[in-house]
C-alpha positions in Angstrom: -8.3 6.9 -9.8 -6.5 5.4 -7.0 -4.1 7.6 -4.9 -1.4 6.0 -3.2 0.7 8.4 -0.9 3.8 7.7 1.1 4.9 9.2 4.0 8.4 9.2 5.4 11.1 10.5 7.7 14.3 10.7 8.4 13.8 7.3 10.1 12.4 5.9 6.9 8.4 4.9 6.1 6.4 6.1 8.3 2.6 5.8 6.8 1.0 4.5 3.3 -3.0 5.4 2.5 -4.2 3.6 -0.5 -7.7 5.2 -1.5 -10.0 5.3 -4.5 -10.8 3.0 -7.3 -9.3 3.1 -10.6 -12.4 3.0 -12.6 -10.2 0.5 -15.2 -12.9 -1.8 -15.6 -16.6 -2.9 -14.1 -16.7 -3.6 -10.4 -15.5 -7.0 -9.6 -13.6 -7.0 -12.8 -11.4 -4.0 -12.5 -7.4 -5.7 -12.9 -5.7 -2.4 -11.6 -8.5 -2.4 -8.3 -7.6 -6.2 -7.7 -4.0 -5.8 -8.4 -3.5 -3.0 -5.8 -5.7 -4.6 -3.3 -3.6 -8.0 -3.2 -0.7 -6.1 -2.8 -1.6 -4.4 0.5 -3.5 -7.0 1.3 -0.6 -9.4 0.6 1.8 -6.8 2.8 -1.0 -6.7 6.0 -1.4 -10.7 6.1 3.1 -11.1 5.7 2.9 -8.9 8.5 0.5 -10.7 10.5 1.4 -14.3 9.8 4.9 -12.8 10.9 3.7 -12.0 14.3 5.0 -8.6 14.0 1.9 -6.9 14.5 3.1 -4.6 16.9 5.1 -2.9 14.8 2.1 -1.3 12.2 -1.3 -0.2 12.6 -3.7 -1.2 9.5 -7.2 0.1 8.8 -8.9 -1.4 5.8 -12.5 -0.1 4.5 -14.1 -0.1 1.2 -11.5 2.0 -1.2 -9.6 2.8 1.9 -6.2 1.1 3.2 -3.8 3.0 6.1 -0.6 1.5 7.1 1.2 3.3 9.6 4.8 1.6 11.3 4.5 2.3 14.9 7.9 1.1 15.9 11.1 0.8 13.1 11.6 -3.3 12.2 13.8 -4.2 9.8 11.3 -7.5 8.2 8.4 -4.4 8.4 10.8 -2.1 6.7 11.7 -4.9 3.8 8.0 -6.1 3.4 6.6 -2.0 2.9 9.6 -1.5 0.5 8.4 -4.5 -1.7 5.2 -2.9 -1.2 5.9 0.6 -2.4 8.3 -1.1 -5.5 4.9 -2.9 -6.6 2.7 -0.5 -6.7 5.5 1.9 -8.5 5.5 -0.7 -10.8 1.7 -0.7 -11.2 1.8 3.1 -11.5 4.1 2.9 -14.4 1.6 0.0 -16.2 -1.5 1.8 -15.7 -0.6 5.9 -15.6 -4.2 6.9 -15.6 -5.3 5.0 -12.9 -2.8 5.2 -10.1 -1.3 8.1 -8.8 1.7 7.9 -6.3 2.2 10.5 -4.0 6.0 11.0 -1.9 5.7 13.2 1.3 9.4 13.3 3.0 
């Protein structure tokens, strides 16, 4: 299962770890795996190509992805919302596989 928890504060986001795998198909074929990945991966890269990089702190690793917002940005903010909406989204498709977690 992939667990997907959100941190925030009274500021707003603050930190989103994405680990596991959902174990929906075989490796390399698994739609709910590739689904969440492009979606953080999607997020990192916007933020990037964005030159905002600054503003977050990303570690990716096999079945591991940390995104922590150093410094409050409104495009950051908007991009991690979209983010979060997604992968509620994917949550709701595929119950068994992804678990979201809300701390704050």
């Amino acid at each position: 299962m992939i667990v997907v928890k959100s941190v925030s504060d009274k500021q707003g986001f603050r930190q989103l770890t994405v680990t596991g795998h959902a174990n929906y198909g075989v490796k390399g074929e698994d739609i709910v795996c590739a689904a969440v990945s492009t979606a953080v991966i999607v997020t990192a890269n916007a933020v990037e190509h964005l030159n905002l990089n600054h503003v977050i702190e990303v570690d990716v690793q096999e079945g591991y992805f940390k995104m922590i917002q150093k410094t409050e940005n409104d495009i950051v903010s908007a991009l991690i919302n979209n983010l979060e909406y997604t992968l509620d989204e994917l949550e709701k498709q595929y119950p068994k596989y992804i678990k979201k977690q809300k701390e704050g």
